[in-house]
C-alpha positions as a printed NumPy array, in Angstrom:
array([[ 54.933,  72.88 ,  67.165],
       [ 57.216,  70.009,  68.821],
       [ 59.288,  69.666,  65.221],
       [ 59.664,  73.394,  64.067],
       [ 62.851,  73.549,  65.25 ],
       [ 66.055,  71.368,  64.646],
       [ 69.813,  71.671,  65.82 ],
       [ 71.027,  72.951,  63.051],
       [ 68.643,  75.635,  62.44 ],
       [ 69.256,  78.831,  63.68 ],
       [ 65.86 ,  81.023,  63.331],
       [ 62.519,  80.828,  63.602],
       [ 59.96 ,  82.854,  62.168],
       [ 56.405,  83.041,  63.845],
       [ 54.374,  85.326,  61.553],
       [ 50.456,  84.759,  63.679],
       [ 47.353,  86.218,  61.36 ],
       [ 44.982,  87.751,  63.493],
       [ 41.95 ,  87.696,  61.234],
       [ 39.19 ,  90.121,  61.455],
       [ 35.886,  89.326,  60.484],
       [ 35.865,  91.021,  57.35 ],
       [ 39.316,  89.68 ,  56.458],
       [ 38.462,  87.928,  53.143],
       [ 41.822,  85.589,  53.544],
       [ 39.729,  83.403,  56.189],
       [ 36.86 ,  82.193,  54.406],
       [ 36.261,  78.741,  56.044],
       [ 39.185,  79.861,  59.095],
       [ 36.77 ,  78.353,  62.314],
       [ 39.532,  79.505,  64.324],
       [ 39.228,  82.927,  66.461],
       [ 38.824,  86.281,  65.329],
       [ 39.023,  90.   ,  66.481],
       [ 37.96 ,  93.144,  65.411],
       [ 40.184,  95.259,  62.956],
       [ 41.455,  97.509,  65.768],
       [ 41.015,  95.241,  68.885],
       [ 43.861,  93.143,  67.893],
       [ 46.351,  95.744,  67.633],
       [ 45.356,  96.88 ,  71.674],
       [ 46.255,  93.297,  72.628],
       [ 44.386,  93.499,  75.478],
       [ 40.564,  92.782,  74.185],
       [ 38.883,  89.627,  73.901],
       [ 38.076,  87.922,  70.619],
       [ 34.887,  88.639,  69.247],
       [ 33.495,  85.705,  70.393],
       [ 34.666,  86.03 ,  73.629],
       [ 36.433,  82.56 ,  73.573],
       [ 39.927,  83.582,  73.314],
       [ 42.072,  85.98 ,  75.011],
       [ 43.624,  89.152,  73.386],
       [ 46.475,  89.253,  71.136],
       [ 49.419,  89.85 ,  74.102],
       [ 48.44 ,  86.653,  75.69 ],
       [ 48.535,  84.802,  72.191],
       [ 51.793,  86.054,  71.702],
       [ 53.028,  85.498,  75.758],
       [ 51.265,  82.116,  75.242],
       [ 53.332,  80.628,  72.085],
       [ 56.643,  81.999,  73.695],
       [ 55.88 ,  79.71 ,  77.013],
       [ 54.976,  76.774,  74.7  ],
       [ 58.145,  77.157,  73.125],
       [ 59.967,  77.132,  76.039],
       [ 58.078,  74.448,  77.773],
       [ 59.024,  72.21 ,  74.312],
       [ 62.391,  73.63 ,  73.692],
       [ 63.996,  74.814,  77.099],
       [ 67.091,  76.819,  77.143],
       [ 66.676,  76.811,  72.985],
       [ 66.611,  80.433,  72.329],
       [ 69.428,  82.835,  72.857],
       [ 67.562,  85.832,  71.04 ],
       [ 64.07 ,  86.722,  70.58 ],
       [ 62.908,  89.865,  68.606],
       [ 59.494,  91.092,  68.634],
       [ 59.033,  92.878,  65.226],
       [ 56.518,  94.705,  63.772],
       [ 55.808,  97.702,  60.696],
       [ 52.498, 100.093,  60.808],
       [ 49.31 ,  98.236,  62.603],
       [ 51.793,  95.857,  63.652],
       [ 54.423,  98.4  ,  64.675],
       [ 51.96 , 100.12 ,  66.802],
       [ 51.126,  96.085,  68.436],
       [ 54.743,  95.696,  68.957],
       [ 55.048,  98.859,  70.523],
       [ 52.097,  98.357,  73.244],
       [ 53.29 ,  94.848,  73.509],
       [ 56.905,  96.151,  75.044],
       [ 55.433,  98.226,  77.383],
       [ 52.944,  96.104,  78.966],
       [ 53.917,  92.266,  78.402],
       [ 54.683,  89.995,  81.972],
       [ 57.719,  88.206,  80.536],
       [ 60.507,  90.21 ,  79.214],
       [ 62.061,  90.083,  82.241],
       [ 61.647,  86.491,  83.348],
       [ 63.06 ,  85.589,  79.527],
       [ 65.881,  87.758,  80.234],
       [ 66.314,  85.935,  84.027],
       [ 66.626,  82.513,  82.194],
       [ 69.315,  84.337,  79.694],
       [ 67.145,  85.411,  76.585],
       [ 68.277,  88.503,  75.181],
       [ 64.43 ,  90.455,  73.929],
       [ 64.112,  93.064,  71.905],
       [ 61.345,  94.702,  69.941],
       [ 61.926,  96.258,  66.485],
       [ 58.873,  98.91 ,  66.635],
       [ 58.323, 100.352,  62.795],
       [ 56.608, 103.678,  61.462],
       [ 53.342, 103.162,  63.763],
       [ 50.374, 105.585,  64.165],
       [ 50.4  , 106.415,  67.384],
       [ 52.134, 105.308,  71.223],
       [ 51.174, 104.381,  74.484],
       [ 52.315, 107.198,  77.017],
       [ 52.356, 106.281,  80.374],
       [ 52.673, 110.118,  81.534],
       [ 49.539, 112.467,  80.749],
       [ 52.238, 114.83 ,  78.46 ],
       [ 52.283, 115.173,  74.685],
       [ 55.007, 116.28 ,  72.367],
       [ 54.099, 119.897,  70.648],
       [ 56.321, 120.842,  67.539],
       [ 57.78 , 123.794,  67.548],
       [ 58.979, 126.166,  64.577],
       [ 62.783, 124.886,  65.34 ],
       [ 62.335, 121.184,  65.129],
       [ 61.929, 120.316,  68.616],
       [ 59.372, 119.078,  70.805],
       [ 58.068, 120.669,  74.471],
       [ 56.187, 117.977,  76.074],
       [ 53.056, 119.229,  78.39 ],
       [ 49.297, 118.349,  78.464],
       [ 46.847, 119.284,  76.324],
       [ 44.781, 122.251,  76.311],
       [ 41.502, 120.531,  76.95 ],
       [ 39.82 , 124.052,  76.778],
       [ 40.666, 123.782,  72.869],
       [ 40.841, 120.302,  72.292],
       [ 37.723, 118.613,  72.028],
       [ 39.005, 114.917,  72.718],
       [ 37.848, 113.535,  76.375],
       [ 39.373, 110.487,  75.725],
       [ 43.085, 111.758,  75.079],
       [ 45.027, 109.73 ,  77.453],
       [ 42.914, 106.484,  77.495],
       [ 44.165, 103.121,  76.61 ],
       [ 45.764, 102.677,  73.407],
       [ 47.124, 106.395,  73.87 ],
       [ 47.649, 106.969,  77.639],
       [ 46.894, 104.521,  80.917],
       [ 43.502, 105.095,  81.735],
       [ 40.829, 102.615,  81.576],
       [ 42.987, 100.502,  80.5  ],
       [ 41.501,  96.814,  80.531],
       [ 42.209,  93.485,  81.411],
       [ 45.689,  94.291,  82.346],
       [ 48.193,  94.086,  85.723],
       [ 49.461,  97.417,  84.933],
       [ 51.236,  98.784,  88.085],
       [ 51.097, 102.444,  88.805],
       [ 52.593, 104.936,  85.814],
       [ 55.872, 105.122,  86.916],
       [ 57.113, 101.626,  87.715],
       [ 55.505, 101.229,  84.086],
       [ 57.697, 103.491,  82.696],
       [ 61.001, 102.196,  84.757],
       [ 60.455,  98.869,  83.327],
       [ 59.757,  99.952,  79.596],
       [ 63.014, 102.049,  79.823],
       [ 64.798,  99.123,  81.471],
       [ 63.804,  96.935,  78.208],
       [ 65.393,  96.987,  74.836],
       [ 63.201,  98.897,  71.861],
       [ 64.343,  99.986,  68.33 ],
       [ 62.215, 102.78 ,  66.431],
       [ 62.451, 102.655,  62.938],
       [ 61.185, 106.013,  61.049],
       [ 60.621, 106.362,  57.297],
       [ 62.041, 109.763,  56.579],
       [ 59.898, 110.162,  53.937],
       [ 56.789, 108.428,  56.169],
       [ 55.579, 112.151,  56.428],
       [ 51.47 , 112.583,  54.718],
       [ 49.297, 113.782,  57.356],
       [ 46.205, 112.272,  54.846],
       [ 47.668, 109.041,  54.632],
       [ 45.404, 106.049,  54.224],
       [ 46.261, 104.144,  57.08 ],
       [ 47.242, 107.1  ,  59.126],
       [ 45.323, 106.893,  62.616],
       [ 43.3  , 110.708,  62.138],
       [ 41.35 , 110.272,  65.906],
       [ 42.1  , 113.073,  67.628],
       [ 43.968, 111.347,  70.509],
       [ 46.931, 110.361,  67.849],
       [ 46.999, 113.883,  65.997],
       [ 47.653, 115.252,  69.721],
       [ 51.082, 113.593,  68.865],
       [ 52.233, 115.037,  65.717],
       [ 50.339, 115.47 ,  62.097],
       [ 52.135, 112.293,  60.689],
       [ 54.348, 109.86 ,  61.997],
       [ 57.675, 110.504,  61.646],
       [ 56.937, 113.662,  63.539],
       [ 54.851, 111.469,  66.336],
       [ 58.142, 108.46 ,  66.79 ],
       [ 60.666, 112.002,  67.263],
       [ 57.967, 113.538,  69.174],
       [ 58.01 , 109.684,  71.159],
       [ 61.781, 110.028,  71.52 ],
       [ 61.691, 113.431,  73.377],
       [ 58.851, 112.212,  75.6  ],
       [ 61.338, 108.922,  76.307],
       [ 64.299, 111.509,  77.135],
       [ 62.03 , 113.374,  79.329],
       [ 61.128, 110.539,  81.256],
       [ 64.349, 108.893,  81.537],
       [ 65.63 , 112.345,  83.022],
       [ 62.825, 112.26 ,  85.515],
       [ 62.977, 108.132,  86.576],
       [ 66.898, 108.725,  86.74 ],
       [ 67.063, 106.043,  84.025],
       [ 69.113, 107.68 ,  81.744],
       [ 72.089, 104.929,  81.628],
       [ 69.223, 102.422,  80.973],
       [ 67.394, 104.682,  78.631],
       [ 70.312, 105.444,  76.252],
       [ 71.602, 102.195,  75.74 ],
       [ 68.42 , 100.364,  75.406],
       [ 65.991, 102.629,  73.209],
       [ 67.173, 103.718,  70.126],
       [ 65.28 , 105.864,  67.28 ],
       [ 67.084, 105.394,  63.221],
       [ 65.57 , 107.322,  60.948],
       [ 65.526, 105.213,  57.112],
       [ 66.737, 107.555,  54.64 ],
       [ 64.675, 108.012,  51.617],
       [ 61.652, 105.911,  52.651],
       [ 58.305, 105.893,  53.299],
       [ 55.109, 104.129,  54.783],
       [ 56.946, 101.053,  53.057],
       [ 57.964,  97.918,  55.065],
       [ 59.66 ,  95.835,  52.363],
       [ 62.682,  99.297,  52.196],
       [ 62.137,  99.433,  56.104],
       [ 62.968,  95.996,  56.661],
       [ 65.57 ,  95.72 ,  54.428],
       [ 67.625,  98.453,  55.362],
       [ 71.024,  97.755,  55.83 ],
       [ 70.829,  98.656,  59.543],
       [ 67.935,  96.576,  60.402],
       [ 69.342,  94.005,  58.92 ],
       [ 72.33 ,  93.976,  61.56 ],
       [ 70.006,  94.897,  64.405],
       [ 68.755,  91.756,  62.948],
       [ 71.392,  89.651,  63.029],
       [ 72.387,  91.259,  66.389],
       [ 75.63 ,  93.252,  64.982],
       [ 76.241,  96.896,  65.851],
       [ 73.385,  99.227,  63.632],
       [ 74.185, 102.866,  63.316],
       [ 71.441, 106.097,  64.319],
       [ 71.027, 106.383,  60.563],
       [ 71.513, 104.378,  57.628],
       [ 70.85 , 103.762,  54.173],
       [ 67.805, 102.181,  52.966],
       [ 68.783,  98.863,  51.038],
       [ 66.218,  98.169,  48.264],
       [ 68.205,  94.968,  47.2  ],
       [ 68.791,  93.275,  50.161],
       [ 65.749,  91.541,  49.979],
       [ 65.916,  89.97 ,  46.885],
       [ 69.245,  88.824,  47.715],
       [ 67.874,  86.903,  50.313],
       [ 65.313,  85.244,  48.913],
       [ 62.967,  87.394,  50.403]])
């Protein structure tokens, strides 16, 4: 990885394919594998048992990096649409070195886009009401047949293989860090495909545009209650992407991603760019 970057380039793009063992794309891959869901927890073993979850991949290439190119990288941003948003997402709250890259003078973000379902590091969910809005309060367990509501991906219990302080210095130091929600305004079909159905992600919202707002108020809420609302409202924003979908290629590619991008000031909404892509070579 020593040669991957020169002086006078200014990105890098690290795409890693974790490969399941079904994925058809590795046929005669030796390399390690995971299951189809464990990568996206980050926190679970390889199938084999040889290699460490997904998170540590990731935390492990950024500290190669830096070992090989100190002081080399003004920016990094974490990025990632669907399965991957919801990686990207769980990544930002529970990764050990956001912090010590900002120390050295790294600015991180994560760009978290149209996932299934969040990580709540309260035992609250957001319930739609007839107006729009969202109360946030615990389930009705007497109605809700789903014991494991709040455990890890969804909520903080049982969570594994992790140094995951108590709930609320969790949630100081995910409001303290600097996340982007993307939302396809159109990313609304409650029988979608690749919609997570278990019952612990339709406890926040039939589809997921309504489950990143529903997010959002459960972020305000917080923020209110950890007296991080200066934090909170400069570092976590939500932009809805007119006119699109469960569609990365128009997520991506929307005008305001691209300047979140190229780190230039993005509005709360913006239009959805279908040829930006192609002008780029993309």
């Amino acid at each position: 990885m020593d040669s991957i970057v020169q002086p006078d380039q200014r990105t890098l793009v690290i795409a890693p394919a974790f490969l399941s063992k079904t994925d058809e794309s590795g046929k005669g891959y030796a390399g390690p594998r995971w299951t189809a869901s464990s990568w996206i927890t980050g926190l679970i073993p390889s199938v084999d048992g040889q290699n460490p979850g997904t998170f540590r991949v990731y935390q492990d290439i950024i500290h190669l990096l830096q070992m090989q190119h100190p002081h080399a990288f003004r920016q990094i941003i974490f990025a990632g649409h669907s399965g991957g948003g919801q990686f990207i997402q769980r990544f930002a709250v529970l990764n050990q070195i956001d912090e010590q890259l900002r120390a050295q003078g790294t600015d991180v973000r994560y760009l978290v886009a149209n996932p299934s379902s969040y990580l709540y590091s309260s035992p609250v969910r957001p319930v739609l009401q007839k107006d729009g809005s969202f109360i946030l309060a615990k389930p009705d367990l007497a109605s809700v047949n789903c014991p494991d509501w709040n455990q890890y991906k969804y909520g903080l219990e049982q969570i594994q293989d992790s140094d995951v302080a108590d709930s609320n210095e969790i949630s100081k130091r995910y409001l303290s860090r600097h996340v982007t929600y993307l939302l396809g305004e159109l990313d609304t079909d409650p029988q979608h495909p690749l919609l997570d159905k278990h019952c612990a992600a339709e406890l926040q919202g039939p589809y997921r545009l309504a489950r990143g707002l529903g997010y959002r108020a459960f972020l305000q809420q917080l923020a209110e209650q950890t007296r991080m609302v200066g934090p909170y409202s400069s570092g976590h924003k939500f932009i809805v992407i007119p006119r699109t979908g469960h569609d990365q290629k128009k997520m991506f590619s929307a005008r305001c991603v691209a300047a979140i991008l190229q780190d230039r000031p993005a509005t709360e909404n913006c239009s959805a760019d279908d040829t930006s892509a192609a002008q780029n070579g993309d």
